[in-house]
C-alpha positions as CSV (number, residue, x, y, z in Angstrom):
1,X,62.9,72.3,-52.3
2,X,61.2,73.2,-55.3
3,X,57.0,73.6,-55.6
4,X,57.2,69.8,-57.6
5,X,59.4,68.6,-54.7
6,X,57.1,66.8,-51.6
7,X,59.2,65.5,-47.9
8,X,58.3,62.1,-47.7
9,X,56.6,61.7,-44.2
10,X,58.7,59.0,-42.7
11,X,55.3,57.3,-40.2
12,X,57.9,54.9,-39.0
13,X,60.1,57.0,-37.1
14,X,57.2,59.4,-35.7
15,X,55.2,55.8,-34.4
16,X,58.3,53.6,-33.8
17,X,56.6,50.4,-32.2
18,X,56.8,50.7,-28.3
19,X,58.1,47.8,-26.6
20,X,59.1,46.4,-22.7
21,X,60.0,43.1,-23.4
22,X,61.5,41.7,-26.4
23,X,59.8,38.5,-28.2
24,X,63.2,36.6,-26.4
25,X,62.1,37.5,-22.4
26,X,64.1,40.5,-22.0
27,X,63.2,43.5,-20.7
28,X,63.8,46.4,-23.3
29,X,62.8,49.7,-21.4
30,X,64.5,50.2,-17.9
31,X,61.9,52.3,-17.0
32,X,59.5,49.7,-16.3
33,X,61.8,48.2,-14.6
34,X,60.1,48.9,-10.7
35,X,56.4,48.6,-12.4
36,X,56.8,45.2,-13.1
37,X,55.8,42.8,-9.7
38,X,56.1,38.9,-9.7
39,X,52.8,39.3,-8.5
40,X,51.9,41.6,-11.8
41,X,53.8,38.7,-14.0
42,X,51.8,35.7,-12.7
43,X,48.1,37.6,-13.0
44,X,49.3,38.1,-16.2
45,X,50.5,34.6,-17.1
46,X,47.3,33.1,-15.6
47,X,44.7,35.1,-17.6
48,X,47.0,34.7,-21.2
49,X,47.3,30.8,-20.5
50,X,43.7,30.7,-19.5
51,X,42.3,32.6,-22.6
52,X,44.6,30.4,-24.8
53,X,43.1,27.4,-23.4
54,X,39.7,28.6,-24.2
55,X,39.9,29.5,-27.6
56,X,41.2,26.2,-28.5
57,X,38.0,25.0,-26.3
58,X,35.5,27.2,-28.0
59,X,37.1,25.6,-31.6
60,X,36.9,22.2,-30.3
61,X,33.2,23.1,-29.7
62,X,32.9,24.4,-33.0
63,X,34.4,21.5,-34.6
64,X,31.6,19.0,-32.6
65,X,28.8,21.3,-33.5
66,X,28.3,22.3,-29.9
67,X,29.1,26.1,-31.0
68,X,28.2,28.2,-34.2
69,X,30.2,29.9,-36.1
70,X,33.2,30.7,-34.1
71,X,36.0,33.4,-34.2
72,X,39.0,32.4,-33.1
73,X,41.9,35.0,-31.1
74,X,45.0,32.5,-30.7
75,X,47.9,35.0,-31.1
76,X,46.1,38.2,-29.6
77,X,46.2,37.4,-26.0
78,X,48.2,40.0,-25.1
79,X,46.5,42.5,-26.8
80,X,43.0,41.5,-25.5
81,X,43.6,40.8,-22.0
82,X,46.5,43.6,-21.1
83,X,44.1,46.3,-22.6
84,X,40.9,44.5,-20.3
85,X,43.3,44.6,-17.1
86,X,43.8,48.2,-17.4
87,X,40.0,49.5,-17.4
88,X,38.3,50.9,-14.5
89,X,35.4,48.5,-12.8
90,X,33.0,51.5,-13.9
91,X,34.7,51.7,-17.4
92,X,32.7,51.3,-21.2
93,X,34.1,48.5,-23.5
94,X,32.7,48.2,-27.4
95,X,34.0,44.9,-28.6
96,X,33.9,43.5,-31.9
97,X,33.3,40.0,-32.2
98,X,36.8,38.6,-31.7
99,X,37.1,40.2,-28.5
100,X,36.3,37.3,-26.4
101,X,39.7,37.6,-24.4
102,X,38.9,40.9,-23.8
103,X,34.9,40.4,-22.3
104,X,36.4,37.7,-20.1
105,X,38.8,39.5,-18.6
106,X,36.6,42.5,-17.8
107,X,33.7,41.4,-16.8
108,X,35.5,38.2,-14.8
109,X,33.1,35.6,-16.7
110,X,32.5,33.2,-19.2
111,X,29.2,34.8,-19.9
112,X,30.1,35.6,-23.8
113,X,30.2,31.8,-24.3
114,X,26.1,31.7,-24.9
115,X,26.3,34.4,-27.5
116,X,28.1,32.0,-29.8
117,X,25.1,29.0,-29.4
118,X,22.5,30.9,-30.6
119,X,21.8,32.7,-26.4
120,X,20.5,35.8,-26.3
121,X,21.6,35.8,-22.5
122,X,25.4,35.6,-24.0
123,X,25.1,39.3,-24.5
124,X,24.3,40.2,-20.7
125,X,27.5,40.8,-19.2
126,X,27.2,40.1,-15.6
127,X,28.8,41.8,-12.1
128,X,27.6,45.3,-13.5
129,X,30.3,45.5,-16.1
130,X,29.1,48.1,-19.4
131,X,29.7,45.4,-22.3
132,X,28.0,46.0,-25.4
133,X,27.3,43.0,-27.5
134,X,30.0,41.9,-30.0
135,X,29.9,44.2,-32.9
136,X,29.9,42.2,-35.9
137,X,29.2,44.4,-38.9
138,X,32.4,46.4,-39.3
139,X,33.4,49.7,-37.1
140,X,30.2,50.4,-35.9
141,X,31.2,50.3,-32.6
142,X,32.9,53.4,-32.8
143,X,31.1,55.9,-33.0
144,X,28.6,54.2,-30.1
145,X,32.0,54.7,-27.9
146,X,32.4,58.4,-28.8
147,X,28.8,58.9,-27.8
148,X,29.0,56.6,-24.6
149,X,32.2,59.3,-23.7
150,X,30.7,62.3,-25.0
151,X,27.4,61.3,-22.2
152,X,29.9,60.6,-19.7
153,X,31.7,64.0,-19.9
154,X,28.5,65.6,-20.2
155,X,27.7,63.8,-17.0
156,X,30.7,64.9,-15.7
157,X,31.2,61.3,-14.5
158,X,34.8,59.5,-14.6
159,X,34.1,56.6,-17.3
160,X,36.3,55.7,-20.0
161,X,35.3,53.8,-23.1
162,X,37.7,51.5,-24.9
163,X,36.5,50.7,-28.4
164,X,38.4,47.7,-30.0
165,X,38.7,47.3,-33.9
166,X,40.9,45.4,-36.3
167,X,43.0,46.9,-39.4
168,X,40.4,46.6,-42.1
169,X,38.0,48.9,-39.5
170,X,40.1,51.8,-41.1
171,X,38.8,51.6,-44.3
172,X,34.9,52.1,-43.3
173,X,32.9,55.9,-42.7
174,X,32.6,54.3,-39.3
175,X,36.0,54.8,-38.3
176,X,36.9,58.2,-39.3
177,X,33.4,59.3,-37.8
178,X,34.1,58.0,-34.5
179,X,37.7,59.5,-35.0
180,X,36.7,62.8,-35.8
181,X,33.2,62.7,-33.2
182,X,35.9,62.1,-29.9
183,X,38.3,64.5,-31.1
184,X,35.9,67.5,-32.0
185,X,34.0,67.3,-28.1
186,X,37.7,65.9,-26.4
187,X,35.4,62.6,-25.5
188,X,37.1,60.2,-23.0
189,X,37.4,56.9,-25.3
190,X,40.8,55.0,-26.5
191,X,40.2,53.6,-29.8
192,X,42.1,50.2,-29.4
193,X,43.4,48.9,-32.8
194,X,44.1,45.0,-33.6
195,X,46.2,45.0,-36.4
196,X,46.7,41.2,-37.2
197,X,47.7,42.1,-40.8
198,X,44.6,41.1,-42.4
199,X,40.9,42.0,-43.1
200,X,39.9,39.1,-43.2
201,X,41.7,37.7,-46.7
202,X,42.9,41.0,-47.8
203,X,46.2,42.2,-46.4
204,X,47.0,45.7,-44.7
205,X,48.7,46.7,-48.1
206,X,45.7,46.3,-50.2
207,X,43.7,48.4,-47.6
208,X,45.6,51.1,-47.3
209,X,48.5,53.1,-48.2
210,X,49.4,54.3,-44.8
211,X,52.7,52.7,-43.6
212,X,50.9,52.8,-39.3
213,X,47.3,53.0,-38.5
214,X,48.8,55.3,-35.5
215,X,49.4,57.5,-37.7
216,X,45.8,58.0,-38.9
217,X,45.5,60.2,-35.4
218,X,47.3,63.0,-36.5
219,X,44.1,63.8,-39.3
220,X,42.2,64.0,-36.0
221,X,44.6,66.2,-33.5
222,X,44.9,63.6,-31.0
223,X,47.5,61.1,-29.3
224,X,48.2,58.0,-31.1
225,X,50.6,55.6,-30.3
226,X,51.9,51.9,-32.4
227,X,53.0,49.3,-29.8
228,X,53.8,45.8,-29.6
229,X,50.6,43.9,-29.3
230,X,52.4,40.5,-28.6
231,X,54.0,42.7,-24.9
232,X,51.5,42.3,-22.6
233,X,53.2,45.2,-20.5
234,X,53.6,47.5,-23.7
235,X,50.0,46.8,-23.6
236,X,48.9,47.5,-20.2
237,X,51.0,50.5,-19.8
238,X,50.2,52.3,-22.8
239,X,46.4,51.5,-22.3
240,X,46.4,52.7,-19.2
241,X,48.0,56.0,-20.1
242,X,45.9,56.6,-23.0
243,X,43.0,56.1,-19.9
244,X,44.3,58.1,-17.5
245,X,44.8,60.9,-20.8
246,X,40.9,60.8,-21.0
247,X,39.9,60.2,-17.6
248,X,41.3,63.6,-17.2
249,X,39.5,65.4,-19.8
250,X,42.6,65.4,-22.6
251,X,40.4,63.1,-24.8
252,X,40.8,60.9,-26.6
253,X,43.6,58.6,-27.9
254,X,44.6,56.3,-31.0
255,X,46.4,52.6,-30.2
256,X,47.7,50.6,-32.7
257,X,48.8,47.4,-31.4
258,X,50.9,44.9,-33.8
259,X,50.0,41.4,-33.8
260,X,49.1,38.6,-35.5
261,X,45.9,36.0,-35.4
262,X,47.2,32.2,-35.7
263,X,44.2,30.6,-37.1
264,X,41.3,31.5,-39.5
265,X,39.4,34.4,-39.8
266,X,36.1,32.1,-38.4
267,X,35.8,28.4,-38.0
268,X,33.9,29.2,-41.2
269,X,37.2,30.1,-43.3
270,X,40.1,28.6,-45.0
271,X,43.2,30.7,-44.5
272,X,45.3,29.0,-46.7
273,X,43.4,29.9,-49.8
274,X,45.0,33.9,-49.1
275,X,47.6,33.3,-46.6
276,X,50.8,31.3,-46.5
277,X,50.3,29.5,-43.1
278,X,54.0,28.9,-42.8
279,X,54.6,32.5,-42.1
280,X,51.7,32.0,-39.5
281,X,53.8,29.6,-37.6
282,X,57.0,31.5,-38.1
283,X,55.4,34.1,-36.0
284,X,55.1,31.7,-33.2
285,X,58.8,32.9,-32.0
286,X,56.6,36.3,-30.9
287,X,54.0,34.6,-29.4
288,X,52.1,36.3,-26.4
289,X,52.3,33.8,-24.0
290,X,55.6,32.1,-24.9
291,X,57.0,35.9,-24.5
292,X,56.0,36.4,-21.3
293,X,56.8,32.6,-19.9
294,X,60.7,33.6,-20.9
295,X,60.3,36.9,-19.1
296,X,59.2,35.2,-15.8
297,X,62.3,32.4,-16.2
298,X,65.0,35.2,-16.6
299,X,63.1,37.3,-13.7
300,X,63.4,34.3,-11.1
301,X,59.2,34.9,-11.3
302,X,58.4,31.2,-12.7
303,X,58.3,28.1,-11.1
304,X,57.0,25.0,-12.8
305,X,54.6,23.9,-10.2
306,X,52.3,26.9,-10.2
307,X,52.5,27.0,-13.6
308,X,51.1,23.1,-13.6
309,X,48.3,24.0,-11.5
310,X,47.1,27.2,-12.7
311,X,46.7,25.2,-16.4
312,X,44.8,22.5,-14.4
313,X,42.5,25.4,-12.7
314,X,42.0,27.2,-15.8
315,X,41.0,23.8,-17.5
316,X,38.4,22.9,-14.2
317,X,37.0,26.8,-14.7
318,X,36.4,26.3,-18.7
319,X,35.1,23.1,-18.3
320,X,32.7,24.6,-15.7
321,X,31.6,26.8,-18.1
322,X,30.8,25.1,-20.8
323,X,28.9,22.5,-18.7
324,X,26.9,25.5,-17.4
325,X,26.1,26.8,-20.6
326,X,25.3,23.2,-22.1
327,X,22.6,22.8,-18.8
328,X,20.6,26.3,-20.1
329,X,17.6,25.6,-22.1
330,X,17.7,25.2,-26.1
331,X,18.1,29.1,-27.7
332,X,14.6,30.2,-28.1
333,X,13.7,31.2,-31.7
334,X,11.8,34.0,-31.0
335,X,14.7,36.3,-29.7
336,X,15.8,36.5,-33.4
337,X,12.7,38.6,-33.8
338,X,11.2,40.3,-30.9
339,X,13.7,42.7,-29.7
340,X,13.9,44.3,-33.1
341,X,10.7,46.8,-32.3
342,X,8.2,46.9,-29.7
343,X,5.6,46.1,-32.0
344,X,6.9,44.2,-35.1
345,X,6.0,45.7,-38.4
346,X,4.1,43.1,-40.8
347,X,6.5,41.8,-43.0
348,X,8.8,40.8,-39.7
349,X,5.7,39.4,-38.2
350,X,5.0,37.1,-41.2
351,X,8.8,36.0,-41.6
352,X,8.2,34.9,-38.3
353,X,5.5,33.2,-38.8
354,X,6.5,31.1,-41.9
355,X,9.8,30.4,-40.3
356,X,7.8,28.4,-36.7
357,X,5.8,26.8,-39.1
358,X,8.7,25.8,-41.0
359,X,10.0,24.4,-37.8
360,X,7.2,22.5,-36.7
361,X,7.4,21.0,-40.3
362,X,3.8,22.7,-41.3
363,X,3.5,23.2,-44.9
């Protein structure tokens, strides 16, 4: 090789994706073969089928101005709720704001459903579960989980924190800071990547040259791993690994999961004006929940009856929640400016002011 000559790095074949079952049902990796219960298949099922069912819910509510802006998750089930199931009860999650699936699951509740009408009280998980609020300005949420594990190993306590982001996350200081934070003081976090492809309207290609966002780990001397984000087990396994890897002071871990969002960006976007949406529903043949439907069929782990009634809970449970949420008094105004400072500085307090006075119609 001469000094001009460079090896190409071939990111492929160092993060190949990591799969257990196959987008047709079948199970790919023997080894998982005693891990996987009928009991483990069915939790599984129920929490993916009832996440789908509330995401079309929550865009419905959109749609009849019942919600605000909404964003949706159809086609990252998997990724959400295997990741949720693995955490510890004592565990840290950062969210971003697509992460619904993932809130649920943890903290057991429907809770998150306020923060998208305006509630201030939709950002209190409940049960004791460590939830921050849904990040919505890009990766900043990361490096608030490398200081969350950097506190618990100084604490010398057992906490993990899970820090989930999508692919256009890698292109902001945010990201590498976080990165580079966990890895310096070996913090116990997983830093849990979404990659659905796009950033919004810009696709992975125009964000970055990298062929895997696993392979952005090596830059920071830790594990990182690319799997299957439609494979709910791929998912749980790997997640739970990477947790177990901190837990026991090795530090932290990169996860890049592969997968795809159906719908738009928000309830507020139009896909088809950067997106050909007949690719969208060509994906459909990978689909989370369809996946793990034919698993349970070849398995002898499905029967048609359960499956029935569990969509009719889940249904009963959403509609519970929304009715619950609908029953809270109106969002009150004043939380969009009095948790800011304890004593709001002047030009706060007179934006404030002008804007009741606006609302009462006051000139």
């Amino acid at each position: 090789m001469t000094m001009t000559e460079t090896k190409q790095f071939d990111a492929e074949s160092q993060f190949p994706m990591l799969q257990i079952v196959d987008h047709e049902g079948n199970l790919v990796n023997d080894a998982f073969k005693g891990e996987i219960t009928r009991e483990m298949a069915q939790r599984f099922y129920r929490q993916l089928k009832t996440m789908r069912l509330f995401d079309r819910k929550a865009v419905n509510l959109q749609r009849q101005g019942r919600l605000g802006t909404y964003p949706p998750f159809e086609g990252q089930e998997a990724a959400q709720v295997g990741s949720a199931l693995a955490l510890g009860d004592e565990d840290w999650m950062f969210p971003t704001y697509r992460d619904h699936a993932a809130m649920i699951t943890f903290a057991n509740s429907y809770y998150i459903l306020s923060n998208w009408n305006g509630r201030i009280e939709g950002n209190v998980p409940p049960n004791g579960k460590k939830i921050l609020p849904p990040s919505v300005p890009i990766a900043t949420q990361l490096p608030l989980a490398a200081g969350a594990g950097m506190a618990a190993k100084y604490k010398g306590d057992a906490t993990v924190s899970i820090a989930y982001f999508g692919d256009g996350a890698t292109s902001e200081g945010d990201f590498h800071e976080g990165m580079n934070f966990a890895s310096v003081f070996k913090a116990p976090v997983v830093f849990f990547n979404q990659n659905n492809g796009y950033a919004i309207s810009v696709p992975i290609e125009r964000q970055m040259n990298s062929k895997t966002i696993a392979q952005k780990s090596l830059a920071y001397d830790m594990p990182g791993v690319r799997i299957d984000g439609n494979d709910i087990f791929a998912v749980y396994f790997e997640t739970k690994k990477a947790l177990e890897h901190a837990r026991s002071g090795e530090g932290p871990t990169l996860i890049e999961a592969v997968t795809w969002r159906y719908g738009a960006h928000t309830t507020a976007d139009d896909p088809k004006k950067y997106r050909d949406q007949q690719e969208s529903e060509e994906r459909r043949k990978y689909d989370p929940v369809t996946r793990l439907e034919l698993f349970m069929k070849k398995n002898g782990y499905w029967d048609e009856a359960w499956a029935q009634k569990i969509e009719e809970e889940a249904t009963e449970e959403i509609e519970a929640a929304v009715k619950e949420m609908e029953m809270m008094p109106p969002p009150d105004v004043n939380d969009l400016y009095d948790h800011m400072f304890e004593k709001a500085p002047w030009p706060i307090a007179e934006h404030k002011q002008q804007y009741l006075e606006h609302l009462r119609g006051e000139k």
